[in-house]
The first five atom37 places (N, CA, C, CB, O) and aatype in JSON, in Angstrom:
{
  "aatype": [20, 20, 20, 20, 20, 20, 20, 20, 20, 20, 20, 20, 20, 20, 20, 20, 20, 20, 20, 20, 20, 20, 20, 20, 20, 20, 20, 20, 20, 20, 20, 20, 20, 20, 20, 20, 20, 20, 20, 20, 20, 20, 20, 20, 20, 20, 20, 20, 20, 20, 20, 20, 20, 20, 20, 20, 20, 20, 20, 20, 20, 20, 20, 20, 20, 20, 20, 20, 20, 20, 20, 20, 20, 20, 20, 20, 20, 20, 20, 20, 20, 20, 20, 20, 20, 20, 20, 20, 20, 20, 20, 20, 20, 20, 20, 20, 20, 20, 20, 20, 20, 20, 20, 20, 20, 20, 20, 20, 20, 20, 20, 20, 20, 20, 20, 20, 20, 20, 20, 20, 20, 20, 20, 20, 20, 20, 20, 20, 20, 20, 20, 20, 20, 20, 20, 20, 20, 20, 20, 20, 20, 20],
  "atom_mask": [
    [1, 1, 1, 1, 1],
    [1, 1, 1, 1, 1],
    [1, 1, 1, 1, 1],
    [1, 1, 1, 1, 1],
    [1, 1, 1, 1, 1],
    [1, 1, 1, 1, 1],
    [1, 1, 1, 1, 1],
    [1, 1, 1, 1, 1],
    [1, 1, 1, 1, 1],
    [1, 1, 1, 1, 1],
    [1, 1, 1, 1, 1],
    [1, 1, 1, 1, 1],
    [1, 1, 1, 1, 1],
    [1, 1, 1, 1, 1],
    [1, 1, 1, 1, 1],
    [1, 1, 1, 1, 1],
    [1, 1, 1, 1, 1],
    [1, 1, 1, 1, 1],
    [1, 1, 1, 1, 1],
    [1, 1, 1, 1, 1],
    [1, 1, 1, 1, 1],
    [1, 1, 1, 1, 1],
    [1, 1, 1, 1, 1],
    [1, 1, 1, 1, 1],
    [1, 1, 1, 1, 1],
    [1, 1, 1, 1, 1],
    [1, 1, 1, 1, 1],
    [1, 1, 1, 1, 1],
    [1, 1, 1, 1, 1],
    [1, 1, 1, 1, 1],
    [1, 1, 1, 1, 1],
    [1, 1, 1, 1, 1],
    [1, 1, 1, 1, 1],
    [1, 1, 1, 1, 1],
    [1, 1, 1, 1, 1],
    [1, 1, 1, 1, 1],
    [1, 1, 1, 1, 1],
    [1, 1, 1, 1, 1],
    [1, 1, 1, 1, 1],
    [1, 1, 1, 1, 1],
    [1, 1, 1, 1, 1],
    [1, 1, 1, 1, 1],
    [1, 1, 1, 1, 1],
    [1, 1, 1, 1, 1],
    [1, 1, 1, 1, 1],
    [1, 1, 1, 1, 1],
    [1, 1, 1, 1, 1],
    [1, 1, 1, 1, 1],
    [1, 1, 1, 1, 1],
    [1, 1, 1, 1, 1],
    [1, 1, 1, 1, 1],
    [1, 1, 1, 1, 1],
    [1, 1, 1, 1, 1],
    [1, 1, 1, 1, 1],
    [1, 1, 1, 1, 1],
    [1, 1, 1, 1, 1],
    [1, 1, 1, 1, 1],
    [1, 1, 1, 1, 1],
    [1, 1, 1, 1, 1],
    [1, 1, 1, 1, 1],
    [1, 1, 1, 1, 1],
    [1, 1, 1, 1, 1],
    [1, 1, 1, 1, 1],
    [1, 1, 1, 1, 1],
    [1, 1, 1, 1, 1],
    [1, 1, 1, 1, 1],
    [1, 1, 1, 1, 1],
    [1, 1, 1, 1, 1],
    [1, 1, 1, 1, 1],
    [1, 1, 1, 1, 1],
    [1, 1, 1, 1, 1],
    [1, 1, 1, 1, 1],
    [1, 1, 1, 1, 1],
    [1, 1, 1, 1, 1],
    [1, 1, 1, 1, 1],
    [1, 1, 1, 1, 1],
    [1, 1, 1, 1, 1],
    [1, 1, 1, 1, 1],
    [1, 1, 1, 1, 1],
    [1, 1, 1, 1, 1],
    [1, 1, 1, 1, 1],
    [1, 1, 1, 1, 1],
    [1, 1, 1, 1, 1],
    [1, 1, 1, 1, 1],
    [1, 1, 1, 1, 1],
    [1, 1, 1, 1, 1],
    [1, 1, 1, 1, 1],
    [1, 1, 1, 1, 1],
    [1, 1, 1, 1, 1],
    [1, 1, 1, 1, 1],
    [1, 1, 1, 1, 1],
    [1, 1, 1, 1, 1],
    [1, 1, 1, 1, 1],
    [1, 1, 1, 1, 1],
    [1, 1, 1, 1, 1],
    [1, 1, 1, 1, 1],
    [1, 1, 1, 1, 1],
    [1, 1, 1, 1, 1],
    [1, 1, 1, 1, 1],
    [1, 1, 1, 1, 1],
    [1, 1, 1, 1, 1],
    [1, 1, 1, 1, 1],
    [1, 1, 1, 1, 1],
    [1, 1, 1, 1, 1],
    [1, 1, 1, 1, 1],
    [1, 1, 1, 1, 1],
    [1, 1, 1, 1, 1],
    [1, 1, 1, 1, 1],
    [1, 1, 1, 1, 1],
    [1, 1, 1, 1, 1],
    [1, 1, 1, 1, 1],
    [1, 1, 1, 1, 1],
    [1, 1, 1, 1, 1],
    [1, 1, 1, 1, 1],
    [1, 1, 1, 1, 1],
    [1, 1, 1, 1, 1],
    [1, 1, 1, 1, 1],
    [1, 1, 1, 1, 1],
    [1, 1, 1, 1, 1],
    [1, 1, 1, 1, 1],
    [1, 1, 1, 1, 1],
    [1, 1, 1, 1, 1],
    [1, 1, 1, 1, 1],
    [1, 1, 1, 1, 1],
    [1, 1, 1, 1, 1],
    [1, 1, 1, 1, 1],
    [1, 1, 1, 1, 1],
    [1, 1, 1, 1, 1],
    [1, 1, 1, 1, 1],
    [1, 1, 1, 1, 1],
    [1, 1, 1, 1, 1],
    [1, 1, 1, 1, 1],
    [1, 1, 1, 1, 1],
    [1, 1, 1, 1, 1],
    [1, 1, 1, 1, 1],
    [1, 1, 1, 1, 1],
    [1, 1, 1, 1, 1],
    [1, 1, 1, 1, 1],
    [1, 1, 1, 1, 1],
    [1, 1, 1, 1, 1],
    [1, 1, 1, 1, 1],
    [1, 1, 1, 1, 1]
  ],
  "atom_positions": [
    [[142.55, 177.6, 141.59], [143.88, 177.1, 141.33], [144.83, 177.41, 142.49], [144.42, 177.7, 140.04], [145.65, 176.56, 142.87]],
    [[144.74, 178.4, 142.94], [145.62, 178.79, 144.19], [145.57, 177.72, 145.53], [145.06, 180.31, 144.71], [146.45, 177.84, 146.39]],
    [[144.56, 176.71, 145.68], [144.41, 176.21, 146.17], [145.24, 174.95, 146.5], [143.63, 176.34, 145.92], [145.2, 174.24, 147.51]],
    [[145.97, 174.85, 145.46], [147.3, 173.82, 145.14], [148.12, 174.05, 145.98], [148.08, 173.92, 143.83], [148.7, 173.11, 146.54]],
    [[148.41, 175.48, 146.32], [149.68, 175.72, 147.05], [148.8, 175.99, 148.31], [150.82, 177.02, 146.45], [149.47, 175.69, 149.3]],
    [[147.82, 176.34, 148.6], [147.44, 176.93, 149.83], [147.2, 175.92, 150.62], [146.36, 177.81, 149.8], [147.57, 175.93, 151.8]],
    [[146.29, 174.5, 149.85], [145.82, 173.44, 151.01], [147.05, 172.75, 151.64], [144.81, 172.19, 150.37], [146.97, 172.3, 152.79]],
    [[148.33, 172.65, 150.84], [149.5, 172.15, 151.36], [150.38, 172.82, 152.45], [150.21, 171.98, 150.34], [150.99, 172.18, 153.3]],
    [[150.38, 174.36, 152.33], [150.55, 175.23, 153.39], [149.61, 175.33, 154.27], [150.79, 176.33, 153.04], [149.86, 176.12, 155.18]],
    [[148.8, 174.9, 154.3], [147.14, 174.83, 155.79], [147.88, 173.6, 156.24], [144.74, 174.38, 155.16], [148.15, 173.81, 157.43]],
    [[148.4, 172.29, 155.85], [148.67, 170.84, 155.7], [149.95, 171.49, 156.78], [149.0, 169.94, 153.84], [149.61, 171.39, 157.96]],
    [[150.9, 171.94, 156.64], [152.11, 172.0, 157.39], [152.04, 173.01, 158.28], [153.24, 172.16, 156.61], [152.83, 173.1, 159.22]],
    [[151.19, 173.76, 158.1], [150.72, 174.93, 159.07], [150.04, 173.93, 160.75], [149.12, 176.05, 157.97], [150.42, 174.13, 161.9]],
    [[149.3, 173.22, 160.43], [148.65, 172.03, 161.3], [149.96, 171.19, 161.91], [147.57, 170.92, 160.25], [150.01, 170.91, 163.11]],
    [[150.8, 170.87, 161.16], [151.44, 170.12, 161.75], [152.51, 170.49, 163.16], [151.97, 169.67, 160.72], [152.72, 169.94, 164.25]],
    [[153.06, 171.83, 162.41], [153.9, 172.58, 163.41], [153.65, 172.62, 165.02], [153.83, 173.92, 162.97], [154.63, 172.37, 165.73]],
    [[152.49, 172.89, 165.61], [151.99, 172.66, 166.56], [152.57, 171.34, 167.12], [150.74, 172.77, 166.34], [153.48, 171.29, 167.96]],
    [[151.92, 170.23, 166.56], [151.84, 168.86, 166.71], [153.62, 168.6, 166.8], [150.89, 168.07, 165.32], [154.17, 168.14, 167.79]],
    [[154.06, 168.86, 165.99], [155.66, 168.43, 166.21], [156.55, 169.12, 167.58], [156.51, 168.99, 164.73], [157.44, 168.64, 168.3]],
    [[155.9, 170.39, 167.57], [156.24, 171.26, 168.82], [156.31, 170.13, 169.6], [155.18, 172.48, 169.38], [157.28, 169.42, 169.86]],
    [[154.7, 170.0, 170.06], [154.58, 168.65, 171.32], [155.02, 167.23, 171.08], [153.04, 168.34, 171.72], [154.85, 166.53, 172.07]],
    [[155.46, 166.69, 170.19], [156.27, 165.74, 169.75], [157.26, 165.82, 170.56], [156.62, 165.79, 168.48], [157.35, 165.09, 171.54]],
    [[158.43, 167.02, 170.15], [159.81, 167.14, 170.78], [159.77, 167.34, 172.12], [160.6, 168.2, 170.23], [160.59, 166.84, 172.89]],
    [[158.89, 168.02, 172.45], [158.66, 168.57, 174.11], [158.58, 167.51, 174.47], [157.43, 169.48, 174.7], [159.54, 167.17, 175.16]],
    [[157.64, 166.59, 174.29], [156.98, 165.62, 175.35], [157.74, 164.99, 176.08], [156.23, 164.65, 174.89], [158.9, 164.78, 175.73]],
    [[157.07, 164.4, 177.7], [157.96, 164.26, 178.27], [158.44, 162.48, 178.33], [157.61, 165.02, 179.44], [159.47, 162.06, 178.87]],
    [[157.46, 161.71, 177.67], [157.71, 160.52, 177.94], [157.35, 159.6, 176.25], [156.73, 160.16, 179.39], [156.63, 160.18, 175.44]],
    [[157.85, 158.39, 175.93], [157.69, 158.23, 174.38], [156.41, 158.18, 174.25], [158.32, 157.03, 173.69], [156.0, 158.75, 173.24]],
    [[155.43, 157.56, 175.09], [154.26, 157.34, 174.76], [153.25, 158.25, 174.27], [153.9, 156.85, 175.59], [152.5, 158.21, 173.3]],
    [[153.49, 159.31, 175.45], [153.29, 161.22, 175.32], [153.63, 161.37, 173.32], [155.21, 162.49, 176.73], [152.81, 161.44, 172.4]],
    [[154.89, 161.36, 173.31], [155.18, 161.9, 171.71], [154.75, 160.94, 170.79], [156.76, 162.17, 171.32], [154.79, 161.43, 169.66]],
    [[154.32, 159.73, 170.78], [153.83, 158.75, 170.36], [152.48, 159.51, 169.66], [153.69, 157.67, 171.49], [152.38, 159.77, 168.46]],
    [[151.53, 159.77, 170.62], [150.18, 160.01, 170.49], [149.93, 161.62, 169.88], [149.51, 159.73, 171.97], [148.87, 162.03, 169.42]],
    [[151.18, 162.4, 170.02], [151.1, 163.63, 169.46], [151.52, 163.72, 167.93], [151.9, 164.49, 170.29], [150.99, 164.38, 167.04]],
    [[152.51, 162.96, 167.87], [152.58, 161.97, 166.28], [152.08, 161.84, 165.72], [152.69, 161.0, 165.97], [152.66, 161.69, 164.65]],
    [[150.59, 161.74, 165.64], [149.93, 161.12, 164.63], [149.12, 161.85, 163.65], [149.21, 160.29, 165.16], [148.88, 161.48, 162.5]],
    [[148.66, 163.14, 164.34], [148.56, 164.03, 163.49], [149.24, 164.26, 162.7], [148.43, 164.78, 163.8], [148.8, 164.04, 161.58]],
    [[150.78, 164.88, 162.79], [151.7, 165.01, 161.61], [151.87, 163.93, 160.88], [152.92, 165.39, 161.92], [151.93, 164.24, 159.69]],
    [[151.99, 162.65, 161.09], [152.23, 161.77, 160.55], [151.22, 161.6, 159.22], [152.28, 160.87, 161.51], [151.57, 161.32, 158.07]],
    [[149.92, 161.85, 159.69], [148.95, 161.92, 158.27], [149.3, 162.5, 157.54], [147.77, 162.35, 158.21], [149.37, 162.04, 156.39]],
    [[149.74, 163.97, 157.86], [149.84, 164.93, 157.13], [150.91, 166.09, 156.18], [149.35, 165.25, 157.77], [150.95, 167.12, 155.5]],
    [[151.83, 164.71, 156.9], [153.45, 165.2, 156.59], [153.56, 165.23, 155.31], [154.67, 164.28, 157.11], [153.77, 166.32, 154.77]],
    [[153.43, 163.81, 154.41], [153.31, 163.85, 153.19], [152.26, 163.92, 152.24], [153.79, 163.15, 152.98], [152.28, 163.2, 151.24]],
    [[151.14, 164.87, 152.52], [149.6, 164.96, 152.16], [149.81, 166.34, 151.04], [148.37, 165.32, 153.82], [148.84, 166.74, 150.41]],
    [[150.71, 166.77, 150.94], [150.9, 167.99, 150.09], [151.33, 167.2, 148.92], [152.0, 169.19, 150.64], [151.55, 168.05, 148.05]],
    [[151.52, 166.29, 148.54], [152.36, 166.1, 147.48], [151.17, 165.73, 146.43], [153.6, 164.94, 147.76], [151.61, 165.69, 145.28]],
    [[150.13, 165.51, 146.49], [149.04, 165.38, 145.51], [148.77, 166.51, 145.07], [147.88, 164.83, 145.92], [148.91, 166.53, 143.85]],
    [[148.28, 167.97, 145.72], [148.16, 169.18, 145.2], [149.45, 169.52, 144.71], [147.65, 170.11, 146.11], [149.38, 169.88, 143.53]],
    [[150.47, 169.53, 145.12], [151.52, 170.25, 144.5], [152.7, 169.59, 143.1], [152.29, 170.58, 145.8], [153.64, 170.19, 142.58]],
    [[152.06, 167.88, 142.74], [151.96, 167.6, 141.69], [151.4, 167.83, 140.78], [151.91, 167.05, 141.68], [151.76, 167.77, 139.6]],
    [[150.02, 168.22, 141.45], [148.64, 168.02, 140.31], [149.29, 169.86, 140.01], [146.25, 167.58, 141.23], [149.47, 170.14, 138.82]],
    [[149.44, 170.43, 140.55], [149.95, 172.02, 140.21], [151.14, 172.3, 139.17], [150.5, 172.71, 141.6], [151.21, 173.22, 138.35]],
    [[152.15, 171.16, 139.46], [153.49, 171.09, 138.61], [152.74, 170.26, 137.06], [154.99, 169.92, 139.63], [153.55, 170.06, 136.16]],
    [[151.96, 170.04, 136.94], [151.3, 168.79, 135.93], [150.47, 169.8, 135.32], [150.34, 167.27, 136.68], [150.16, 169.68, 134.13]],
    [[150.03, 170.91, 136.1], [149.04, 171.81, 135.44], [149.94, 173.23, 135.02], [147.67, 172.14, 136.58], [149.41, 173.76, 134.04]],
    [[150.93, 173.84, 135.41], [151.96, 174.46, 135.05], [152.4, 173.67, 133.51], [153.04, 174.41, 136.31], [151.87, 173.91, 132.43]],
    [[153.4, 172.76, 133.74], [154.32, 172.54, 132.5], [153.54, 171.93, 131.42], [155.55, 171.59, 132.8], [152.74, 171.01, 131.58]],
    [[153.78, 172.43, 130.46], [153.77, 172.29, 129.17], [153.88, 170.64, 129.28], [154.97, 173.18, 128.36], [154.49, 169.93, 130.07]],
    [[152.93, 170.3, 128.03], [152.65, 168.71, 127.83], [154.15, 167.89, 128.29], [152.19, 168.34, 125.94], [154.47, 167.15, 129.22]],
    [[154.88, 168.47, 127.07], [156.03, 168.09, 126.61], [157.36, 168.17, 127.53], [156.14, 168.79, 125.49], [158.47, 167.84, 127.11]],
    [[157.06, 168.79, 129.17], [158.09, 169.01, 130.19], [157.35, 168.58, 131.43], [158.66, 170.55, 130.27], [157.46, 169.02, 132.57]],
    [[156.65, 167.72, 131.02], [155.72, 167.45, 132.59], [156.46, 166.63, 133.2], [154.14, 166.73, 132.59], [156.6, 166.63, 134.43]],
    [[157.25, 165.51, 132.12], [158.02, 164.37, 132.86], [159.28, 164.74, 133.69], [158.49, 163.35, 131.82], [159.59, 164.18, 134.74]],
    [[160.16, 166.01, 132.94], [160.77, 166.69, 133.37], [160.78, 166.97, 134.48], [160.74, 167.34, 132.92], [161.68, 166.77, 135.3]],
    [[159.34, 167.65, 134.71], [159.6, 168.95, 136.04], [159.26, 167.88, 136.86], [158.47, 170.64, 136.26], [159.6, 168.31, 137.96]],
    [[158.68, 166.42, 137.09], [158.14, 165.97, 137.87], [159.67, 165.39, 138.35], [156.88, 165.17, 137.46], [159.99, 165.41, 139.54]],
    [[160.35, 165.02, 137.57], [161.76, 164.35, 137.7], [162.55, 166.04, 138.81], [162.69, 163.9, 135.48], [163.14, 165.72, 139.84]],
    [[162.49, 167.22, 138.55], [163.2, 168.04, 138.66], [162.69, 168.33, 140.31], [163.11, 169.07, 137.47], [163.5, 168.7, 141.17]],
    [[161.43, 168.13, 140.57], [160.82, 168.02, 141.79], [160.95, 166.81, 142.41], [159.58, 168.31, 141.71], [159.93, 166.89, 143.09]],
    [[161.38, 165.83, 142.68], [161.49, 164.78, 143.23], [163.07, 164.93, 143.78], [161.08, 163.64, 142.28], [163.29, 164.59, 144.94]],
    [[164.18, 165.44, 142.94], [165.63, 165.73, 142.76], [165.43, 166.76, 144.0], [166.24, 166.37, 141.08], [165.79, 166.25, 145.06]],
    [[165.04, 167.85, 144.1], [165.17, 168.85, 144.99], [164.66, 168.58, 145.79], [164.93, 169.89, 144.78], [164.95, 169.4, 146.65]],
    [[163.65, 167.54, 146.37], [162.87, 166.87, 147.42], [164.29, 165.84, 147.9], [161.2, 165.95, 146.73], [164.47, 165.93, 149.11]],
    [[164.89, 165.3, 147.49], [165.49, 164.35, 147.32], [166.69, 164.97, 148.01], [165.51, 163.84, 145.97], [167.24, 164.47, 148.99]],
    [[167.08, 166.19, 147.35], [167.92, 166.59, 147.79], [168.42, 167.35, 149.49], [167.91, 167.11, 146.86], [169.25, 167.11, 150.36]],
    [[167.16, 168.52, 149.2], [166.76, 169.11, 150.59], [166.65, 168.3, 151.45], [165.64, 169.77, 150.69], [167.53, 168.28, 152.31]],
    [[165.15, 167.01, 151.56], [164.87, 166.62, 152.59], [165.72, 165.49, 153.01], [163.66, 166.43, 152.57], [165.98, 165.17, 154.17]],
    [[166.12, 164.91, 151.9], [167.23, 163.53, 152.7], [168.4, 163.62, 152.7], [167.27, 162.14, 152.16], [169.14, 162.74, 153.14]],
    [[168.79, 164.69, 152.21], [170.26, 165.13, 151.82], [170.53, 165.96, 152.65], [170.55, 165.71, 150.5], [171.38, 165.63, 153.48]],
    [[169.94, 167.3, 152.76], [170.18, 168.59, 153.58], [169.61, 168.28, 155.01], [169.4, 169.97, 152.89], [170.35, 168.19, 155.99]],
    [[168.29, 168.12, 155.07], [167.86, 167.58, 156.47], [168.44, 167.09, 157.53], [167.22, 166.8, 156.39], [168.83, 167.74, 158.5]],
    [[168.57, 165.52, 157.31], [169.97, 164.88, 158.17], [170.93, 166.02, 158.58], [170.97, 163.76, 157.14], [170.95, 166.4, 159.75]],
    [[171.64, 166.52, 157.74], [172.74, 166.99, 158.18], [172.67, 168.23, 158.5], [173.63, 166.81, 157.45], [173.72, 168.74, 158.86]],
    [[171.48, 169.05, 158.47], [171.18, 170.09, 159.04], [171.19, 169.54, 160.46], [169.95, 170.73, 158.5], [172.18, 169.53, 161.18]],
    [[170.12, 169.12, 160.76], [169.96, 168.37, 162.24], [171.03, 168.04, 162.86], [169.28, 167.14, 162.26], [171.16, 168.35, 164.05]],
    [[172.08, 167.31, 162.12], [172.99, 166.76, 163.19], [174.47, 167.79, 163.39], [173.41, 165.07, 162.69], [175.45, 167.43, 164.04]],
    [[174.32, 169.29, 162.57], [174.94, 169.99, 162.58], [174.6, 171.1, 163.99], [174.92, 170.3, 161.28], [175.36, 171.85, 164.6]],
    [[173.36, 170.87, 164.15], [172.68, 171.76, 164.94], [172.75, 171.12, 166.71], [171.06, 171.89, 164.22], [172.82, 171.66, 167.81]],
    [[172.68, 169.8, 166.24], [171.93, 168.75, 167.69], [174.01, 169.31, 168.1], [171.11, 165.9, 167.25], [174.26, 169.87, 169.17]],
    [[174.81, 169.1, 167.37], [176.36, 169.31, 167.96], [176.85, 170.61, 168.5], [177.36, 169.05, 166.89], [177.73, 170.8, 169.35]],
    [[175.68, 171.96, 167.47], [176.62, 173.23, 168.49], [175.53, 173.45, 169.68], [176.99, 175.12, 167.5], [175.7, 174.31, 170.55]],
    [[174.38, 172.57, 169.62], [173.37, 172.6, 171.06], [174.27, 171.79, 172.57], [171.62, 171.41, 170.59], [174.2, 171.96, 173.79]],
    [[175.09, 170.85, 171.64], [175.44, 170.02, 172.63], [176.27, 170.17, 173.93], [175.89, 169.24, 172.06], [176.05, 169.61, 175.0]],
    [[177.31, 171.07, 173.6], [177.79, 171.65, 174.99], [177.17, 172.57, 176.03], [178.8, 172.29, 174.74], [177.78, 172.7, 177.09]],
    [[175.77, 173.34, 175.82], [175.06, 173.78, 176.66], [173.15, 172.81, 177.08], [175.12, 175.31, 176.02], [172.3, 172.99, 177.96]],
    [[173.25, 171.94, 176.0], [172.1, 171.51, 176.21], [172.47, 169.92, 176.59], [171.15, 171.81, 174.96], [171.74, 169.32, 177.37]],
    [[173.58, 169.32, 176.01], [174.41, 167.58, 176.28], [172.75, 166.9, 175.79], [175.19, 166.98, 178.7], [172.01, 167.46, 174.98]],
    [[172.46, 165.77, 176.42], [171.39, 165.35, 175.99], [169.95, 165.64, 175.19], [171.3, 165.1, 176.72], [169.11, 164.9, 174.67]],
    [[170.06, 166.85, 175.32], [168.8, 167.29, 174.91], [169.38, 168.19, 173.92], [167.81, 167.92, 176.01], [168.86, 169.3, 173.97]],
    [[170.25, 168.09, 173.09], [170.65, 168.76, 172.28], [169.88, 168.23, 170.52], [172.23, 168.65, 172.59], [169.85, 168.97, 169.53]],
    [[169.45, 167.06, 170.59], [168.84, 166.72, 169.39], [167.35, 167.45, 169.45], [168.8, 165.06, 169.23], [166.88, 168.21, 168.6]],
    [[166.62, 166.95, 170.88], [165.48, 167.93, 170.49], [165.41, 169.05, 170.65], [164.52, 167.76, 170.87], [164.28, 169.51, 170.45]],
    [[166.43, 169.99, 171.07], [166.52, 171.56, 170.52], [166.94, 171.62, 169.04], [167.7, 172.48, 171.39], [166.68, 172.63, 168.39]],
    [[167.58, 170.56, 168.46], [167.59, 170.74, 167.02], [166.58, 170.19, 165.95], [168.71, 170.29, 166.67], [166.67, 170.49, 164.75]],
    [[165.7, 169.44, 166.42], [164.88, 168.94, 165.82], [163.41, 170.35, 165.85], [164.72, 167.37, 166.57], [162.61, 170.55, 164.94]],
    [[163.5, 171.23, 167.37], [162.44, 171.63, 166.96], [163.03, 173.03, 166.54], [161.27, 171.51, 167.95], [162.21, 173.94, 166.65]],
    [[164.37, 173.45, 166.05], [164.65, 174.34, 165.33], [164.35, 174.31, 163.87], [165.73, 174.5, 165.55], [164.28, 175.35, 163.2]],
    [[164.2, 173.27, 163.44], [163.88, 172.88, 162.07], [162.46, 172.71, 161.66], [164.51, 171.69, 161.8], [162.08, 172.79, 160.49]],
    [[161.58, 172.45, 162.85], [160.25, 172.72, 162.84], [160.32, 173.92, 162.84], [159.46, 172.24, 163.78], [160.19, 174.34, 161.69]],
    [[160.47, 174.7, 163.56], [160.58, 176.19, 163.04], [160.55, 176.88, 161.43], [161.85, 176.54, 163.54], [159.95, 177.89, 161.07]],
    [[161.3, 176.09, 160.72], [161.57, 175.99, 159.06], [159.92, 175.84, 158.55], [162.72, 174.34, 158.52], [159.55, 176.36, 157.5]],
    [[159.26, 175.27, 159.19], [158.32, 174.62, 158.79], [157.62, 176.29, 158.18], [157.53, 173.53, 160.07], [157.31, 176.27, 156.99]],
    [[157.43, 177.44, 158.81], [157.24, 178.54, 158.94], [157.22, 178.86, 157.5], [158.1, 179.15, 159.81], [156.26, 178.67, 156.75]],
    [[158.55, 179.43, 157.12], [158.95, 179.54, 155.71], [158.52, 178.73, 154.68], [160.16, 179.44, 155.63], [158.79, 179.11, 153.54]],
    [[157.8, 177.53, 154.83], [157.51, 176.59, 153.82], [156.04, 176.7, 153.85], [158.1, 175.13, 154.06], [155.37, 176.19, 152.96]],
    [[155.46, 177.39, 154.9], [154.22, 177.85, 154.46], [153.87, 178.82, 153.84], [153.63, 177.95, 155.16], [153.0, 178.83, 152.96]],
    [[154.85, 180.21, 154.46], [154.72, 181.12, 153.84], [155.15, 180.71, 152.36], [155.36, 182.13, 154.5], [154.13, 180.74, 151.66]],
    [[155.96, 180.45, 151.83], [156.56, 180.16, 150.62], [154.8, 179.81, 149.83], [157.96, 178.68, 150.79], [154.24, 180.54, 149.02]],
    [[154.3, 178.51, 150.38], [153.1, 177.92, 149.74], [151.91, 179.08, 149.57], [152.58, 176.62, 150.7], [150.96, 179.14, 148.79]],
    [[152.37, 179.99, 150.68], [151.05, 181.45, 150.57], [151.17, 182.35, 149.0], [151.51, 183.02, 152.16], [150.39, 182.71, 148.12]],
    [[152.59, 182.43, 149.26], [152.78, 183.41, 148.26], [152.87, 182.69, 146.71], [154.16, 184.23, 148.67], [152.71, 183.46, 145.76]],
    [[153.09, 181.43, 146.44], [153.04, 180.79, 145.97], [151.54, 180.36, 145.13], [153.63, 180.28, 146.7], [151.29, 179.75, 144.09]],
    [[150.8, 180.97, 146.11], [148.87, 180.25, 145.51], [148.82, 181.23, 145.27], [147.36, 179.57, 146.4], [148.09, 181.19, 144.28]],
    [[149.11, 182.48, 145.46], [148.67, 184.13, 145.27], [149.41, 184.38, 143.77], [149.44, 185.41, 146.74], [149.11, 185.37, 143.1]],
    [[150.04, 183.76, 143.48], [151.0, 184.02, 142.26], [150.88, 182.62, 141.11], [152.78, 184.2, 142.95], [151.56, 182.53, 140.09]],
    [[149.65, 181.41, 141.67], [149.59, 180.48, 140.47], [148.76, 180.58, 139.64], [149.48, 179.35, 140.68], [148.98, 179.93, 138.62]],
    [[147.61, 181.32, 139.71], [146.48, 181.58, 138.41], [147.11, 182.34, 137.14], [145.12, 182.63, 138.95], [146.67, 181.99, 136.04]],
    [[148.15, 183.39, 137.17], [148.34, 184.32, 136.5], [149.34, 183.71, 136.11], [148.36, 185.52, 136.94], [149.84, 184.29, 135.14]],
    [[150.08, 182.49, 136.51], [151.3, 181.36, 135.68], [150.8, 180.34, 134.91], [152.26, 180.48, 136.69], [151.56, 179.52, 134.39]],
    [[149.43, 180.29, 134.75], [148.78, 179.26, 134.35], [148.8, 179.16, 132.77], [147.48, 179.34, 134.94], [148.43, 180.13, 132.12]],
    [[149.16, 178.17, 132.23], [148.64, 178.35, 130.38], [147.14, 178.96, 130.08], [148.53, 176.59, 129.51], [146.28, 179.36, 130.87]],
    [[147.14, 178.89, 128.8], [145.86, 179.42, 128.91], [145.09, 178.7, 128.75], [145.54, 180.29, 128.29], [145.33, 177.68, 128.12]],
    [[143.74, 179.0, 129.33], [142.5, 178.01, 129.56], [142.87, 176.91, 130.26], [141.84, 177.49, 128.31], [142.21, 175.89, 130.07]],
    [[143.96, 176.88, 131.19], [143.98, 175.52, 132.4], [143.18, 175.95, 133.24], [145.39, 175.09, 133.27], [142.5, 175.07, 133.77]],
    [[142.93, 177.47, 133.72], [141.71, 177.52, 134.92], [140.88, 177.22, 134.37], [141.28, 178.69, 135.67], [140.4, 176.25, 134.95]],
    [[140.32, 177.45, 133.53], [138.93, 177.14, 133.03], [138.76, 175.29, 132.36], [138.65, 178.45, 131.64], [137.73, 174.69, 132.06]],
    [[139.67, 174.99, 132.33], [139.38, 173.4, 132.36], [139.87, 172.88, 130.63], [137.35, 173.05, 132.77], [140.34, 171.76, 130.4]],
    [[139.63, 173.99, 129.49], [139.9, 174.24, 128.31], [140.97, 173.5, 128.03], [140.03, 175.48, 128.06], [141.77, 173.01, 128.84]],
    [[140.97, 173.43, 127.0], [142.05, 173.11, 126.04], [142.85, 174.08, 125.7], [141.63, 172.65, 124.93], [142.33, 174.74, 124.8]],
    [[144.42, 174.66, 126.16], [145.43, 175.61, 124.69], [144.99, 175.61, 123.81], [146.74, 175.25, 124.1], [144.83, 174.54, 123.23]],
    [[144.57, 176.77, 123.25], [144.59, 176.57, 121.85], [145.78, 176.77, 121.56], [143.77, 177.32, 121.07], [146.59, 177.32, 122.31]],
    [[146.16, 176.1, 119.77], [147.15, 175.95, 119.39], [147.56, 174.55, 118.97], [147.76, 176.47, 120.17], [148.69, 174.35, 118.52]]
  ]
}
C-alpha cells in the first residue's frame, strides 16, 4: 500500500533533474528535448494517489474527497503557482532583468523536493490509515 505515495514521489523525484536542464538550457531546442521526460511524468502520480484517496475514504466520502482533492490541486497548482512564479520572476528582476523568470521557475522546481518528501512520509504512514481489510483486499466487516 505504501506504494501509492512512494511511486508518485520516485515520479517527481525523476523529474527534478530534467526540469533543472529545461531552465538552464541554452537554446529552445536544447529545453525542448530535456522536456520530455517530465512531460510524461508530470501528471503520472495522479492514478496512484487517487486509487489511495478511493482506498482511504469510506464508501460513502469517496466522491467527496475526490472533489476535495481536485479543489486543492486546483487551487495550489493553478491558483498559487502562477502567482508564485510571477512574484518571484519580479524580486529576481532587478539583479537578474531577463533571466529573472528562469531563476524563478527553477526555484519552484526546488519545491519539487518537499513534495517528495511529503509522498515519503506519506507511504510510511498509509498502511496503518487503512480500513480494515483494504490491505488484504477483504471486505469491512460490518
Amino acid at each position: 500500500m505504501r506504494w501509492y505515495a512512494w511511486i508518485p514521489g520516485l515520479q517527481i523525484l525523476i523529474t527534478i533533474p530534467f526540469y533543472y536542464f529545461v531552465f538552464s538550457a541554452p537554446t529552445f531546442m536544447t529545453a525542448l528535448m530535456w522536456l520530455a521526460i517530465p512531460t510524461f511524468l508530470t501528471n503520472a502520480f495522479t492514478g496512484p494517489v487517487y486509487g489511495a484517496i478511493q482506498t482511504l475514504a469510506p464508501p460513502a466520502m469517496r466522491a467527496m474527497a475526490a472533489a476535495i482533492l481536485l479543489f486543492v490541486l486546483g487551487l495550489v497548482g493553478q491558483g498559487g503557482g502562477p502567482v508564485l512564479i510571477g512574484m518571484l520572476s519580479d524580486a529576481f528582476a532587478p539583479t537578474s532583468g531577463a533571466g529573472s523568470l528562469r531563476l524563478a521557475l527553477l526555484v519552484v522546481v526546488v519545491l519539487k523536493v518537499f513534495a517528495v518528501w511529503r509522498f515519503y512520509v506519506a507511504g510510511r504512514s498509509l498502511e496503518a490509515r487503512l480500513p480494515e481489510g483494504a490491505a488484504s483486499g477483504k471486505a469491512p466487516a460490518g
